[in-house]
N, C-alpha and C positions, 0 to 999 in steps of 0.2 A: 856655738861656734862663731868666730870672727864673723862679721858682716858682709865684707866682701867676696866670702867663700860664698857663704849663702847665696846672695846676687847671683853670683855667675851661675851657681848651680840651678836659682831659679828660672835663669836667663835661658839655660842652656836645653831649653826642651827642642825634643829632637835631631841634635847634635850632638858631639864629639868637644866639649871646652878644650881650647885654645892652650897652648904653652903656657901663656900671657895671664889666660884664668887659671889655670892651675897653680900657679905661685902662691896664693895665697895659703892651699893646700900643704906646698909643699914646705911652708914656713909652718904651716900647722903641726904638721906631723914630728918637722927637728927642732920643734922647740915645745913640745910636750911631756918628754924626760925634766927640766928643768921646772916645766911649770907645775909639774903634777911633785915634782918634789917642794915646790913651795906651796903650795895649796897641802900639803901631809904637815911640814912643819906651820903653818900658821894654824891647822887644825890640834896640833899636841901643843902647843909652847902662847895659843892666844889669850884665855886665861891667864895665863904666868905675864905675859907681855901687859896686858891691860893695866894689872895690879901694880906690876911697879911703875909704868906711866903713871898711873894715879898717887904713888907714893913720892915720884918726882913733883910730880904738879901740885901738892898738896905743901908746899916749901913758896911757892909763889903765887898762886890762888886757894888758900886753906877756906876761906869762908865759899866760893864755890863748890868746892867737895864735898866739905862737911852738908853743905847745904844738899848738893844734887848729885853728890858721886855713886848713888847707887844708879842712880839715871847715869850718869853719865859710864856708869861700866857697863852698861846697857847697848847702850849706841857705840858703846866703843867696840864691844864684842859683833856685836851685828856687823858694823862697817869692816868690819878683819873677814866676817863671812862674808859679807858681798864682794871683796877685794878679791877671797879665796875663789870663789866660785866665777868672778872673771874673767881671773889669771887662768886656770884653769880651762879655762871655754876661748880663751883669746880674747875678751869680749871688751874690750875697753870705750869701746862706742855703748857700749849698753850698761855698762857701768855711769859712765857719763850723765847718758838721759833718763834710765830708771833711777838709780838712785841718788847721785851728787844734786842734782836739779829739788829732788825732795826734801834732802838734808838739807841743804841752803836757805829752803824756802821755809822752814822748821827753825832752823836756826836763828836766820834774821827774823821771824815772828817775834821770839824770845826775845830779842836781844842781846845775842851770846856767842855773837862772831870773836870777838877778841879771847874768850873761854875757852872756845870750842878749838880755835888754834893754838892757842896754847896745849892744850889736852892733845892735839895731834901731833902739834912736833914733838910733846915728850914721846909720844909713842912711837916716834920714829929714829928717835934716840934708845929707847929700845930694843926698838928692831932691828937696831945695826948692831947691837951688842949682841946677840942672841942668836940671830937667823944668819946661813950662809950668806957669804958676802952677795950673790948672785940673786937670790933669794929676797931678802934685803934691801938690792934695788929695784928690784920687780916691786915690790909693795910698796916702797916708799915713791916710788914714781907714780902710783893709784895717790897714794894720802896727801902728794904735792898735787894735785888737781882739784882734791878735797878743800886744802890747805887754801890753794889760788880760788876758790868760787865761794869759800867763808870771806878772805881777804878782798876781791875784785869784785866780784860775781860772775855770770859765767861769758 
């Protein structure tokens, strides 16, 4: 769950949380049809998505692919799970620091900040063809974070 929910709720021993602390909740609750419907289609359609990211990307960096694409369908499928799961939890602060901070620092080890963005924006050129438009930007809003901490860092 969101972070802020949590807080309050840990906050809240012995009392009644506030208006003020409930909002988080109540953003949780009307925005759970929408997330749990992109957390279904990123779990039926991520596979399918990854593959033809890679079959874009493989047009502008072929000797990466050929070289690492089974790795890189790897982490690409993973990071759609971590995205899925949360979307799904609210969790973007926890997305953030478990996993973006890892990737990054995996990443630049390698050397493969310029790769690894490429590999992301195709897949989010995917993602818009494929997934609900709503859908879509929920996930492409995780992989522009991604995108910006390969790019900037964090």
């Amino acid at each position: 769950m969101n972070n802020a929910l949590l807080a309050s709720l840990q906050q809240s021993d012995g009392r009644y949380l506030s208006d003020l602390e409930l909002r988080p909740l109540a953003q949780f609750v009307t925005s759970f049809d929408s997330r749990f419907k992109t957390y279904t289609e990123l779990k039926a359609e991520g596979e399918a998505l990854v593959l033809k990211a890679l079959r874009r990307l493989i047009v502008s960096h072929r000797a990466a692919v050929e070289e690492h694409g089974s790795k890189c369908q790897r982490d690409m499928l993973y990071t759609l799970e971590c995205i899925s799961k949360a979307i799904l939890l609210d969790n973007a602060d926890g997305f953030m620091e478990e996993y973006v901070v890892w990737m990054q620092n995996i990443t630049r080890a390698l050397h493969k900040e310029d790769s690894a963005i490429a590999a992301y924006r195709s897949l989010q050129t995917e993602i818009v063809t494929t997934l609900s438009p709503e859908s879509a930007q929920l996930v492409n809003g995780y992989l522009d974070k991604l995108i910006t901490a390969f790019a900037d860092g964090m």
